[in-house]
N, C-alpha and C positions, 0 to 999 in steps of 0.2 A: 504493500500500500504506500503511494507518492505523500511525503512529509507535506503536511497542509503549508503553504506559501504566504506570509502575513507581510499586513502594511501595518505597520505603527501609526499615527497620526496624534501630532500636540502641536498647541499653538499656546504665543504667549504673545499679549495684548502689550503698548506702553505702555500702560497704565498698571500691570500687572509686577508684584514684586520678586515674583517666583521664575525659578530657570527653567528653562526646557526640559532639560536634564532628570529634573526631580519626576516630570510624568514619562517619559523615555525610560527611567529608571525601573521603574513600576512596570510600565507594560513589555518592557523585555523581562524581568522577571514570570509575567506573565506566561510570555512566549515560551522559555524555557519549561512553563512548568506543563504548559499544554501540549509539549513536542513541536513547535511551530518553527519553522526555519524564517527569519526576518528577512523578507525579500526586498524592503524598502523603508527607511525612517522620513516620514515628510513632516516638515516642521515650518511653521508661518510665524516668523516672528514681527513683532511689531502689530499685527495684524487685529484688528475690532472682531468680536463674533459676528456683527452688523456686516461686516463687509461681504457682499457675494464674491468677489474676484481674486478669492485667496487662493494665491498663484500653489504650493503646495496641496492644497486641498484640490482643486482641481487635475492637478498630478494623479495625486490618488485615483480618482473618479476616472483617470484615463483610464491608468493600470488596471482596476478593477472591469473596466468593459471592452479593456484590449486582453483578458482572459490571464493577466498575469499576476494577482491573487486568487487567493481560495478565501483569507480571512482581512476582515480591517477589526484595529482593534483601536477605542479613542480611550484615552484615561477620566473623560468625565462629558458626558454629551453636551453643555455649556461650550464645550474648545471643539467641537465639529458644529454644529447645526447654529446657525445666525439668528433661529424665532421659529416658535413649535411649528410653523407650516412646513418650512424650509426642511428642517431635520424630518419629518416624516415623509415629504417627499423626496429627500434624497435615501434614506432608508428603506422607502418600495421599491428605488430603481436597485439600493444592493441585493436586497430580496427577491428580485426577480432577474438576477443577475445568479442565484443560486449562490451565495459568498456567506458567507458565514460572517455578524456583524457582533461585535463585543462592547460594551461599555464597562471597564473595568471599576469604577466608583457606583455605580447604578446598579450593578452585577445584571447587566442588562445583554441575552445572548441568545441571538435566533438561532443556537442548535438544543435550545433544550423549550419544553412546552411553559416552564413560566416566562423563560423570555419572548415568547410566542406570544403571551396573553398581556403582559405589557407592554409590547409593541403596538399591540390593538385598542391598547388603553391609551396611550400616547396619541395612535389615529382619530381615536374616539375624541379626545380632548378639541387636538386641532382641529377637527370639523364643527365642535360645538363653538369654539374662538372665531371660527371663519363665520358660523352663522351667525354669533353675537354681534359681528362688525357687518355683517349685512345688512341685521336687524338696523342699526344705531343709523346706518347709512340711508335707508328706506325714509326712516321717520324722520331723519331731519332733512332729505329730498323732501318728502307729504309738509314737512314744515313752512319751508321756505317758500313751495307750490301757494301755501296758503295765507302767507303774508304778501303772495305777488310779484316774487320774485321770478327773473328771467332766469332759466337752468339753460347746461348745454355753453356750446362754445361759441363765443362770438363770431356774427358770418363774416367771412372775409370779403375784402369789398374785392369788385371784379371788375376792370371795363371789358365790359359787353362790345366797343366799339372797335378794340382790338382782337378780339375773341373774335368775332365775323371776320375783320379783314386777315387774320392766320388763317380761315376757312377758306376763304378764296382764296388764299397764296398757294392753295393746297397742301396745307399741315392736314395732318390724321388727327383724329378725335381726343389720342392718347400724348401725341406729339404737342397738341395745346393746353390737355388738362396740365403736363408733366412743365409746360413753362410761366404757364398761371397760378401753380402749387391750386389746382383743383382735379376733382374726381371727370373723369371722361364723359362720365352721366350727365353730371353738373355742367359739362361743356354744350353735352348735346341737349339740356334743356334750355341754357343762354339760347341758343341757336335757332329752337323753335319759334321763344320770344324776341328773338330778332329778326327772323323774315317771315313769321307768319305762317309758313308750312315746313313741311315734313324737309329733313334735311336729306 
């Protein structure tokens, strides 16, 4: 049987007074005690959890869907996931990647059935946070609707008188939405209102 393949994964924020080192520590010990051969230590320093463009983190995320882990292991799921949505949906795409996902402070681990049932408690959360802010977002749209307020984006002004004369120059529909920063539809509805029939 092939030695399971693991990615290590810690990040340490400026703000943060701890070394790398001390969760690196940890989860190679881990590694060792699970038989796990450390096929890569990626490490984000400086880096916010806020941040999505965590140049190592993303590493990872390679490895694991170029087939060259079997395991990620993070030492506390605060230093992987940026906000409960994010870390659940990067935790489906390891999970259906068939990878085996460890959180070693959390004792959080998709090869055994309780870390099965708190990954689903984790999914369950985030989906209740995502309806919470949908909810908040509804009612105060139905708010603002009801004090008279204008929603939606300001229309952008357009000359119509240049939109026609690109139509005879023979510009395409797409060719004048893409130099007017409007939608092609939007071109061809100018167009109606500008000569009265069908274009």
């Amino acid at each position: 049987m092939a030695v399971p393949r693991a990615g290590l994964y810690a990040r340490v924020s400026t703000l943060d007074r701890q070394d790398p080192d001390m969760q690196l520590g940890e989860l190679r010990a881990l590694a060792e005690r699970r038989g796990w051969k450390i096929a890569g230590e990626y490490v984000d320093h400086g880096y916010s959890g806020l941040d999505p463009l965590r140049p190592q983190r993303i590493h990872l995320l390679e490895a694991v869907f170029a087939g060259k882990l079997d395991v990620v292991a993070v030492w506390r799921l605060d230093r992987f996931g940026r906000s409960l949505a994010d870390l659940v949906s990067v935790l489906e795409q390891i999970e259906r990647a068939h990878i085996e996902f460890v959180s070693l402070r959390e004792q959080l681990d998709f090869s055994t059935a309780a870390g099965r049932l708190q990954f689903h408690i984790i999914s369950a959360f985030a989906q209740f946070e995502h309806d919470l802010i949908s909810e908040r977002v509804r009612a105060g749209l139905n708010a603002a609707r009801a004090r008279g307020a204008k929603l939606g984006r300001p229309k952008k002004p357009v000359d119509a008188a240049a939109i026609l004369e690109d139509h005879v120059r023979g510009f395409s529909l797409r060719q004048i939405g893409r130099l007017h920063g409007i939608s092609h539809s939007t071109v061809l509805q100018i167009l109606h209102n500008q000569a009265g029939k069908k274009v």
